[in-house]
C-alpha positions in Angstrom: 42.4 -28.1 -35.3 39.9 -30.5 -35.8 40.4 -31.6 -31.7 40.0 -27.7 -30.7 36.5 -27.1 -32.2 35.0 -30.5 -30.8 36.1 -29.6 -27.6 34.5 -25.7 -27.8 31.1 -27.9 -29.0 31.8 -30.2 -26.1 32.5 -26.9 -24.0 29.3 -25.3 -25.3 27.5 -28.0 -24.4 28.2 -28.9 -21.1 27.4 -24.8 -20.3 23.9 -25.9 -21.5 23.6 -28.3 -19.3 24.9 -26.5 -16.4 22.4 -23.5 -17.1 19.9 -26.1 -17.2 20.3 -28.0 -13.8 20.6 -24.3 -12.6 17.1 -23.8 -13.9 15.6 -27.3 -12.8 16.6 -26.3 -9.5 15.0 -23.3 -9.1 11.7 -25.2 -10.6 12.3 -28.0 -7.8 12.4 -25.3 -4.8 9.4 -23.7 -6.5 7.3 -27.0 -6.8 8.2 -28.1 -3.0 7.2 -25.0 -1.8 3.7 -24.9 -3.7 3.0 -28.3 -2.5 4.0 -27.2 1.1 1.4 -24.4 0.6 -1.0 -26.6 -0.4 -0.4 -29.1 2.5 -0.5 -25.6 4.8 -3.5 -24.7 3.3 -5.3 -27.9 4.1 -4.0 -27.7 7.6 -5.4 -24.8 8.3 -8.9 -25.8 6.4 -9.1 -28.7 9.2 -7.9 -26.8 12.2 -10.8 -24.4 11.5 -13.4 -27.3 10.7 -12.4 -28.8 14.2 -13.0 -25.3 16.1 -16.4 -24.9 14.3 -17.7 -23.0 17.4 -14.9 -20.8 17.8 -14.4 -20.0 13.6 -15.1 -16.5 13.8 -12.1 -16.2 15.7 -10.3 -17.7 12.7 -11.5 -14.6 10.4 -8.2 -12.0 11.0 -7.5 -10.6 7.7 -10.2 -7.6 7.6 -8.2 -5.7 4.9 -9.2 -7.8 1.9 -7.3 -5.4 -0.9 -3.6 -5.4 1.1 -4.2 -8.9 2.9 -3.9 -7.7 6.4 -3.3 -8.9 9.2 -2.4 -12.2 7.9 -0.3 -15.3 10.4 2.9 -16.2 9.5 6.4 -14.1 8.8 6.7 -11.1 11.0 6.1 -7.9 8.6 3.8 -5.0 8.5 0.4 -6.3 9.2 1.0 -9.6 11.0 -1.3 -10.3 13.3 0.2 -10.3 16.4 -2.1 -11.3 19.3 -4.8 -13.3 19.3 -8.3 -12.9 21.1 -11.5 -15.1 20.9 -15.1 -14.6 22.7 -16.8 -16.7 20.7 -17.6 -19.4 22.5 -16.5 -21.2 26.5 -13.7 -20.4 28.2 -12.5 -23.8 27.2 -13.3 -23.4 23.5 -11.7 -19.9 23.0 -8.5 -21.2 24.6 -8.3 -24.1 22.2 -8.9 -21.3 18.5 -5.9 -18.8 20.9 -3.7 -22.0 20.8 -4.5 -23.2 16.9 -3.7 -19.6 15.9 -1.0 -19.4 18.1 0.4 -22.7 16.6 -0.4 -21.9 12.7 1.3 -18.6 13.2 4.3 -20.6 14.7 3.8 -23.1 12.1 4.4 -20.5 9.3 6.8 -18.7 10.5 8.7 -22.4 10.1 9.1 -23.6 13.9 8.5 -27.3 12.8 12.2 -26.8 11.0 15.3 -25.8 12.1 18.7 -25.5 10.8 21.4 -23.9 13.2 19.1 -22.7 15.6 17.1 -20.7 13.4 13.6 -21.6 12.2 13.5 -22.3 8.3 10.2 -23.9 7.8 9.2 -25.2 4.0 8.2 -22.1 2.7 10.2 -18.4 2.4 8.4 -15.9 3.9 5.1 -18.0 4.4 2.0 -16.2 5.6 -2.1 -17.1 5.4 -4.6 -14.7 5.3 -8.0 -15.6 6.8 -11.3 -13.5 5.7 -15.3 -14.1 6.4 -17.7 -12.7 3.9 -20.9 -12.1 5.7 -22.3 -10.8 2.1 -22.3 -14.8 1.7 -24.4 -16.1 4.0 -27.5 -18.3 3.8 -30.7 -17.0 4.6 -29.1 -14.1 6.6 -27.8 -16.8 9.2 -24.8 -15.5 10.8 -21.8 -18.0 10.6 -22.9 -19.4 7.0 -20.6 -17.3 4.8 -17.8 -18.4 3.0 -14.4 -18.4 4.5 -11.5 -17.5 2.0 -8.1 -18.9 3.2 -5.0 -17.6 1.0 -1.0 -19.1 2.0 1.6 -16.7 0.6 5.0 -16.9 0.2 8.3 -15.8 -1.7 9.0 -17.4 -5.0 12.5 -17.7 -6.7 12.2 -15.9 -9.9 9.4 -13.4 -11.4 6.5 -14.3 -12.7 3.1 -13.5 -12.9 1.1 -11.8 -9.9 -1.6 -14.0 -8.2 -5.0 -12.0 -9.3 -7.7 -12.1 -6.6 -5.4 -13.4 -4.1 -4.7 -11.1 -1.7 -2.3 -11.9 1.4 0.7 -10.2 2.4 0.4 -7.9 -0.6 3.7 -5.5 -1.1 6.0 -8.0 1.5 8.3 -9.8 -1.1 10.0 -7.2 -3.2 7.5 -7.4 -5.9 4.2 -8.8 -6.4 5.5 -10.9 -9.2 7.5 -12.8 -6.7 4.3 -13.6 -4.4 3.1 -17.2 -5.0 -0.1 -18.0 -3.6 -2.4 -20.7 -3.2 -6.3 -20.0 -1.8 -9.5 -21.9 -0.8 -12.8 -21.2 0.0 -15.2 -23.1 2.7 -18.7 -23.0 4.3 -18.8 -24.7 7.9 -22.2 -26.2 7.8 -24.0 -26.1 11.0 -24.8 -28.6 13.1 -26.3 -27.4 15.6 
């Protein structure tokens, strides 16, 4: 008798720690993914700060309240072709090809796993906005830039207030991670 309820303790224990490893893995996925959206996000902060003349071009999310258009997964509102006047010929090639390559990037074509892209992040997208309310002295190109990189979490939580990208495109807001940044390009000219 004594043998049958150490092994149901034993038993009951080793179900704890299963459930547990279950759980640290789910934690591990989500912290590789926020720290993928993190290194995303700073991608994207630089690729903008080297096409200073061209940033307007950068500034594709105009629905602020849905996050729309936004790079990344394919989905109702991605932005889908690119266009830039800002700037010379030469210029406006190079912010078409940096989009072109961050939608790419997101959509996980720097990872592949039988032929399909799988990237770092599930369902990653970025929004990009300008907020001419913000800039200095009325100077046009001064404003703030608000970037936001979305994607799919593993397990409810809570939903990411004031950040929104790809809003309504992972079964529930409280599955939307997200990680945002503001910047100001200074000008040098």
């Amino acid at each position: 008798m004594e043998v049958l309820i150490t092994m149901i303790i034993i038993l009951i224990g080793l179900l704890g720690i299963v459930a547990l490893q279950a759980k640290a893995q789910v934690a591990e996925l989500e912290a590789y993914q926020r720290s993928q959206a993190l290194i995303t996000l700073s991608d994207i902060v630089d690729r903008i700060n080297v096409n200073r003349a061209t940033a307007s071009c950068f500034a594709i999310t105009t629905n602020t309240t849905t996050g729309a258009p936004y790079l990344g997964v394919d989905g109702a509102g991605h932005f889908e072709s690119p266009d830039c006047t800002a700037s010379t010929s030469e210029y406006n090639e190079m912010a078409i090809d940096t989009l072109n390559g961050l939608d790419a990037l997101l959509q996980g074509s720097a990872e592949a796993m039988g032929g399909a892209n799988v990237g770092a992040m599930i369902g990653a997208r970025a929004c990009i906005s300008y907020d001419d309310t913000t800039e200095l002295d009325g100077v046009a190109g001064t404003g703030l830039y608000r970037i936001i990189v979305s994607w799919q979490g593993m397990a409810g939580l809570v939903e990411p207030k004031g950040m929104k990208c790809a809003v309504g495109l992972y079964g529930g807001e409280t599955k939307r991670r997200a990680v945002a940044t503001s910047i100001r390009l200074a000008n040098l000219f």
